[in-house]
C-alpha positions in Angstrom: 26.6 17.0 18.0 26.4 13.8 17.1 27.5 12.3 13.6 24.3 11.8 11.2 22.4 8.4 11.2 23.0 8.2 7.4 25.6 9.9 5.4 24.6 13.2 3.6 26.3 11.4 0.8 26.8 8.4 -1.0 26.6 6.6 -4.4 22.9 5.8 -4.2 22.2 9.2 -3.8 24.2 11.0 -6.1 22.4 8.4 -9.3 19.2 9.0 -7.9 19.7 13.0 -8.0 21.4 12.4 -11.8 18.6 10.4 -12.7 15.8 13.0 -11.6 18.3 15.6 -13.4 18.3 13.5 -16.7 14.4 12.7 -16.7 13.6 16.5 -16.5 16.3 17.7 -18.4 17.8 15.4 -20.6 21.5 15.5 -19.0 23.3 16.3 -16.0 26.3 18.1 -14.3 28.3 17.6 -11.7 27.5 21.4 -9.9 24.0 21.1 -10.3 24.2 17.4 -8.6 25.5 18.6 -5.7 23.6 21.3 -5.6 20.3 19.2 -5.4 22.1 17.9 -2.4 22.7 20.9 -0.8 26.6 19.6 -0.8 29.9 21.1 -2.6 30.8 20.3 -5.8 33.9 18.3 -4.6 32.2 16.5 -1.9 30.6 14.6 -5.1 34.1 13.6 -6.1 35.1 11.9 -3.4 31.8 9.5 -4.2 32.6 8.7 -8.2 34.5 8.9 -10.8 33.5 11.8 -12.6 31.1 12.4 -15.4 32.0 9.0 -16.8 31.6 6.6 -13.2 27.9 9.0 -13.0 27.0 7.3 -16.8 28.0 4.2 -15.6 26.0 4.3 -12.4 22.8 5.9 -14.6 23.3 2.7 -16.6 23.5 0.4 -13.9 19.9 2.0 -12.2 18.0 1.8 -15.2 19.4 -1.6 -16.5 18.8 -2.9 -13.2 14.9 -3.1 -14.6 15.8 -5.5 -17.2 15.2 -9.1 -16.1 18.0 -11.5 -16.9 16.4 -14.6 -15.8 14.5 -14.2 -19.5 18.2 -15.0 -21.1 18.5 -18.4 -18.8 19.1 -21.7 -21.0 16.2 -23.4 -20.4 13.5 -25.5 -22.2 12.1 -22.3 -24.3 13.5 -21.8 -27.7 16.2 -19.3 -28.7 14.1 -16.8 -30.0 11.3 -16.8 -27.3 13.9 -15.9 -24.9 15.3 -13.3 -26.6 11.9 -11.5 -27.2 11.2 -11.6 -23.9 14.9 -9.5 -22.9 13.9 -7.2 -25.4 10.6 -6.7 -24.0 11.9 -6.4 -20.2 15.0 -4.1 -22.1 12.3 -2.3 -23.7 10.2 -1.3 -20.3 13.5 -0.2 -18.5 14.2 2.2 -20.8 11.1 3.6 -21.3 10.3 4.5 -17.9 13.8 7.0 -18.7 13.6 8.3 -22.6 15.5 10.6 -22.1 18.1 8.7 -20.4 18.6 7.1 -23.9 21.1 9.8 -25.9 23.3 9.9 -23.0 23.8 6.0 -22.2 24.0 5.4 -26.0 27.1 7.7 -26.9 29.3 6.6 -24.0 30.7 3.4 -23.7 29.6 0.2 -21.7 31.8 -0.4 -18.9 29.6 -1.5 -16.1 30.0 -4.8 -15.1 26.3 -5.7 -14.5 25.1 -4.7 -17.6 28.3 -6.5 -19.3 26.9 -9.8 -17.7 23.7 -9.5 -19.6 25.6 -8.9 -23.1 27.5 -12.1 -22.3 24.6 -14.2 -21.1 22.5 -12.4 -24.3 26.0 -13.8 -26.7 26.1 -17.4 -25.1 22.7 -18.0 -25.7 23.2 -16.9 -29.1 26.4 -19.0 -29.6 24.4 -22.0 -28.0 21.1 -21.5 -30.6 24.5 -22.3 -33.3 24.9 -18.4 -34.4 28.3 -18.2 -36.1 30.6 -15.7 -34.0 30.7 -13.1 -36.3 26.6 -12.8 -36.4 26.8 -12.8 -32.5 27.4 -8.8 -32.0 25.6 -7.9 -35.2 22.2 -9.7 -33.5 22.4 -7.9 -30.1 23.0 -4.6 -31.6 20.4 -4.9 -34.4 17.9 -5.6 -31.6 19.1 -2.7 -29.3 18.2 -0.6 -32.2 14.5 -2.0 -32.6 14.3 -1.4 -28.9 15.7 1.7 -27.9 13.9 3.3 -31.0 10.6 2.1 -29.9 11.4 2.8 -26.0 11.8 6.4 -27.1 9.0 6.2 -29.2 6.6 5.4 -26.0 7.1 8.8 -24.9 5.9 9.7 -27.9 2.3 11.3 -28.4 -0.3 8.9 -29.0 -1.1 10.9 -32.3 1.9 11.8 -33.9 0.5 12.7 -37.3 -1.9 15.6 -37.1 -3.6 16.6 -40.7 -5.0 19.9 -41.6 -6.6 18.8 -44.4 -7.4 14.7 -44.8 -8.5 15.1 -48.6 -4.8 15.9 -49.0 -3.2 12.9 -47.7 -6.2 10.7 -47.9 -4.7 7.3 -47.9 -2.7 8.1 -44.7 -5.6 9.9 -43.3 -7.7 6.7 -43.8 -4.5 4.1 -42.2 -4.4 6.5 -39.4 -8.0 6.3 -39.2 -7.6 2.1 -38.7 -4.5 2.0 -36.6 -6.7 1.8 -33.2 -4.8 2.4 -30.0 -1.5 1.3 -29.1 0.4 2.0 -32.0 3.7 1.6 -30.3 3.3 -1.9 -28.5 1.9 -3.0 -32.5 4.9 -1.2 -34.0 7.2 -2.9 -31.8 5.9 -6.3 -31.7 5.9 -6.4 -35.7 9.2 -4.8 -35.7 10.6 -7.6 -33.2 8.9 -10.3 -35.1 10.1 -9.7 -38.5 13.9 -8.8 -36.9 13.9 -11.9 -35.0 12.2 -14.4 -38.5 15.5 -12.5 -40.3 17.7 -13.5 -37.6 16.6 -17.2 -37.7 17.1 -17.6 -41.6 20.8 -16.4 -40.9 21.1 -18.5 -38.4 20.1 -21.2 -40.7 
């Protein structure tokens, strides 16, 4: 027989497979991996390194969604461009919620998504943010946008009353939220992070 036209196994693969396992489940193993693949658990091995080099590939597929021409220094001010990474960061993570917990309690080590933190920290450093502030900004908006990515896989109505005459000033807000409440949660939470930002800056 001859040898297959593509390899049973390779990289590409096995973070596709991880991915499908984290989107249903929430987490992955190495066993179950390969046994998606109808390959040994060792075969997997000889592909990454470990349960760590399998985060760091996860991390590398679903940050590959984030645009990072929207961090170029170009004509557009400071804050404009940082809105629109955290909007692009915001859609790649979304399409994976549950991806969120596991990339968030491991550390970054994949060069690809390191290059966006340091284009993200020069154009910080080149709007005149003070070093120290530099870290504080990026992580500060992380948090607005990993909490409202995982908040988009939310239920539309998360607030469901029994009784409105008990609660009836919530009863009446939820009542004149409208549709969309995430994309208007965000938005206001990105605009009033980003006006705090600037008076530091200043």
């Amino acid at each position: 027989m001859g040898r297959p036209s593509k390899p049973l196994l390779d990289r590409e693969r096995i973070t596709t497979t991880a991915l499908e396992l984290v989107d249903e489940k929430g987490d992955f193993s190495v066993p179950r991996i390969a046994a998606k693949l109808g390959v040994q658990t060792g075969s997997v091995y000889h592909h990454v390194d470990g349960r760590d080099g399998i985060v760091e590939l996860l991390r590398e597929r679903v940050a590959a969604a984030i645009d990072p021409a929207t961090l170029a220094r170009d004509e557009r001010p400071w804050a404009e461009a940082l809105a629109d990474w955290a909007r692009s960061y915001r859609a790649a993570f979304a399409a994976h919620p549950k991806a969120i917990p596991l990339l968030t309690t491991s550390p970054v080590r994949a060069q690809r998504v390191l290059d966006q933190y340091e284009l993200a920290a020069g154009l910080l450093l080149d709007a005149g943010f003070a070093l120290p502030d530099v870290m504080p900004v990026i992580i500060g908006l992380e948090n607005v946008v990993l909490g409202s990515a995982l908040d988009m896989a939310a239920p539309e109505a998360m607030w469901e009353l029994a009784d409105e005459t008990a609660t009836p000033r919530l009863a009446a807000a939820l009542a004149a939220m409208g549709a969309g409440r995430a994309d208007a949660a965000f938005e206001l939470a990105l605009t009033g992070f980003l006006t705090h930002v600037s008076a530091r800056r200043r």
